[in-house]
C-alpha positions as CSV (number, residue, x, y, z in Angstrom):
1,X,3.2,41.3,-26.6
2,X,1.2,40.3,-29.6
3,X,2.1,37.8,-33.0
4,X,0.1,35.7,-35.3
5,X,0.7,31.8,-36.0
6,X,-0.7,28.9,-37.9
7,X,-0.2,25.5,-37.1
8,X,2.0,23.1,-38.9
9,X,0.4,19.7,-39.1
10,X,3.8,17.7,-38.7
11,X,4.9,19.9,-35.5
12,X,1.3,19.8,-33.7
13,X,1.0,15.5,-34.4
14,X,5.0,16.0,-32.5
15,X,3.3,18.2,-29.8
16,X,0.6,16.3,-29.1
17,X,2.8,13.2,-28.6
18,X,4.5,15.2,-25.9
19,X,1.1,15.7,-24.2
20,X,0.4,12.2,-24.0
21,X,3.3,10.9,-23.1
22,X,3.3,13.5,-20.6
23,X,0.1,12.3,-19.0
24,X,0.7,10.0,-15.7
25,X,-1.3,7.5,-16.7
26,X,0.0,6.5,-20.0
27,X,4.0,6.8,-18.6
28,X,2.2,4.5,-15.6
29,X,1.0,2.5,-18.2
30,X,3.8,2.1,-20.3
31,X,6.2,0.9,-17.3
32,X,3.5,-1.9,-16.3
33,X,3.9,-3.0,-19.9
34,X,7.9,-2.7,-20.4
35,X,8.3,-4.7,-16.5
36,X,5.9,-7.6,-17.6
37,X,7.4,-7.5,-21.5
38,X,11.0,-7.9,-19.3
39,X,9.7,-10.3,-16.9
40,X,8.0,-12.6,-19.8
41,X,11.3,-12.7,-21.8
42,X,13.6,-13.9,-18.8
43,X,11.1,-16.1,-17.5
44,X,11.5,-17.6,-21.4
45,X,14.9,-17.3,-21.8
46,X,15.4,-18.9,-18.3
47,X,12.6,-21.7,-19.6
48,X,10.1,-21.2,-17.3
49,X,7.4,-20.5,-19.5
50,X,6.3,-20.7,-23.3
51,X,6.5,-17.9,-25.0
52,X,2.8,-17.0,-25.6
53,X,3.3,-14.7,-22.7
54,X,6.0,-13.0,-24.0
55,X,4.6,-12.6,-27.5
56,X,1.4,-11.6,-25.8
57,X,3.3,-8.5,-24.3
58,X,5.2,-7.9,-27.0
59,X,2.0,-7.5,-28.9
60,X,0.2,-5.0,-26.2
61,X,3.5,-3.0,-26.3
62,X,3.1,-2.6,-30.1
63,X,-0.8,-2.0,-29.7
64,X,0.7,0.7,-26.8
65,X,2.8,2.8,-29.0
66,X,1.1,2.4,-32.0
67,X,-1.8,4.4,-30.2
68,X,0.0,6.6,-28.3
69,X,2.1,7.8,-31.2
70,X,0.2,7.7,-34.4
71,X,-4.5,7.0,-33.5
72,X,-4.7,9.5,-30.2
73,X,-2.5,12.3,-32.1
74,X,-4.6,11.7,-35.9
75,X,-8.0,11.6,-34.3
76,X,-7.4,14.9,-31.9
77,X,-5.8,16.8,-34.7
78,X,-8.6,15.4,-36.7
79,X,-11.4,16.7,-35.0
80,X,-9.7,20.1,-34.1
81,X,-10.6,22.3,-36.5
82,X,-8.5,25.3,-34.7
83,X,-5.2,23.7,-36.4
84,X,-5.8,24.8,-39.6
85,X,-6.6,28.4,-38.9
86,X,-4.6,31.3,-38.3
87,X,-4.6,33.1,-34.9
88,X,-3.4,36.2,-33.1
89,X,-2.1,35.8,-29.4
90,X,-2.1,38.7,-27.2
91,X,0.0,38.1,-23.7
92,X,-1.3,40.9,-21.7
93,X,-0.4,41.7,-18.1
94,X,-3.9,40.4,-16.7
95,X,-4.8,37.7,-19.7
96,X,-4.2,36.3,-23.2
97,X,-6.2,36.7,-25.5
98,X,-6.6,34.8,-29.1
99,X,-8.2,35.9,-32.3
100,X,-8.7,35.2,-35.5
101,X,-11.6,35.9,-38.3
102,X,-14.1,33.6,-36.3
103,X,-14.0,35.3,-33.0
104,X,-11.8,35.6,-30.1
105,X,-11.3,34.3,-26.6
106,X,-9.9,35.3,-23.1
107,X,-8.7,33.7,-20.5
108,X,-7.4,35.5,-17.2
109,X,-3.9,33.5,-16.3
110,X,-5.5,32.5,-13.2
111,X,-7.3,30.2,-14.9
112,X,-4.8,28.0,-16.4
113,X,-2.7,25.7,-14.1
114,X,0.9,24.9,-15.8
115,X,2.7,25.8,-19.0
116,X,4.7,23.3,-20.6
117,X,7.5,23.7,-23.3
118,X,8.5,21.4,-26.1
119,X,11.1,21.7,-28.8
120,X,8.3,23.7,-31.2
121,X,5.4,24.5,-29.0
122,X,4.0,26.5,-25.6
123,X,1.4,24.1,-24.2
124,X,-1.0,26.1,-21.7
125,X,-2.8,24.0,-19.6
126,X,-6.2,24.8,-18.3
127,X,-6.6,21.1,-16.4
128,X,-4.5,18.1,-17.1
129,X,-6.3,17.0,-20.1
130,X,-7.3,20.7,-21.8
131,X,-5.1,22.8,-23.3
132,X,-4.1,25.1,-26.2
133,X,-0.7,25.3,-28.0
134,X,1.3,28.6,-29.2
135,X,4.0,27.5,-32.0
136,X,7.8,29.0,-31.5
137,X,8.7,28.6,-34.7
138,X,7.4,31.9,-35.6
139,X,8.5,33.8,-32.6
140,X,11.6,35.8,-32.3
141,X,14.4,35.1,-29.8
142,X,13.2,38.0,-27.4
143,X,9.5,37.3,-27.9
144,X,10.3,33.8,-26.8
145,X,12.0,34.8,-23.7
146,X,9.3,37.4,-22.8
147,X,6.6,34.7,-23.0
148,X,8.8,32.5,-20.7
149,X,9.3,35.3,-18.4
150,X,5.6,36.3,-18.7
151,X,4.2,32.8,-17.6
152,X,7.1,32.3,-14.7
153,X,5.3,35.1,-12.8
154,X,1.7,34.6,-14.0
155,X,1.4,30.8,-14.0
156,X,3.2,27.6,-12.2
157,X,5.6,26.2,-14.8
158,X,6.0,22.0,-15.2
C-alpha cells in the first residue's frame, strides 16, 4: 500500500494538540490545577480565604492551556520543517517507508511502540515523545481500513 500526502497546517496544530494532551504528564498536570482551581473557589465562596488564591489558579490554568493549546503546538510545527513538504508512504509487510525529493527513510514496525488515531491523523509512535504523522484526509475508505488493519497486527494499538 502506497499514497502521497502533504500536511495541512490547521489539521497538524489540531494533531499535535492531541499529542499533548495525550501525554500523562500534562492530563496529570491539568487535574492538579482544575482540583486546587475547585478547592480555591469553595474555600472563597465558603469565606475561608481571599481570593488571591483563587485568582492565582485561575491564572496558572490560563497560563496551562494557553501553552498547551496554542506555544507547544506553533513552536514544534515551527521548527519542523517536514510539514511543509510532500511525502510518499509505503506500508509494506516488514516496514514503512517514507519519501520524498530530499531522501527517504525506513523503519521496521518493530521499532515503533503504539499507533494512535485522531479525527485527521495516524500518529506512529517511536517512544512517548517521538513520532511521525500520516494525514487521512487524503486516504480512501479502503486504504484507511487497510492501514488500521496493517498496524493491528504489526504494532500495539493505544
Amino acid at each position: 500500500m502506497s499514497f502521497s500526502f502533504s500536511y495541512n497546517k490547521g489539521k497538524v496544530m489540531q494533531a499535535l494538540r492531541y499529542h499533548f494532551f495525550w501525554q500523562k504528564e500534562i492530563r496529570i498536570l491539568l487535574i492538579i490545577i482544575l482540583v486546587f482551581d475547585i478547592a480555591t473557589a469553595l474555600m472563597y465562596i465558603l469565606g475561608k480565604i481571599r481570593p488571591e488564591p483563587f485568582l492565582l489558579g485561575s491564572f496558572i490554568w490560563m497560563l496551562f492551556i494557553l501553552s498547551v493549546w496554542y506555544i507547544l503546538p506553533y513552536s514544534v510545527y515551527k521548527k519542523a520543517p517536514a510539514f511543509k513538504e510532500s511525502f510518499i508512504i509505503y506500508f509494506l509487510e516488514n516496514k514503512v517507508r517514507l519519501e520524498n525529493e530530499h531522501g527517504e527513510a525506513e523503519w521496521g514496525w518493530e521499532k515503533f511502540t503504539k499507533m494512535v488515531e485522531s479525527p485527521n491523523f495516524f500518529h506512529f509512535y517511536f517512544s512517548s515523545k517521538s513520532f511521525f504523522l500520516v494525514p487521512k484526509d487524503q486516504m480512501n475508505d479502503s486504504l484507511k481500513d487497510s492501514v488500521r488493519l496493517l498496524c493491528r497486527e504489526k504494532i500495539t494499538l493505544s
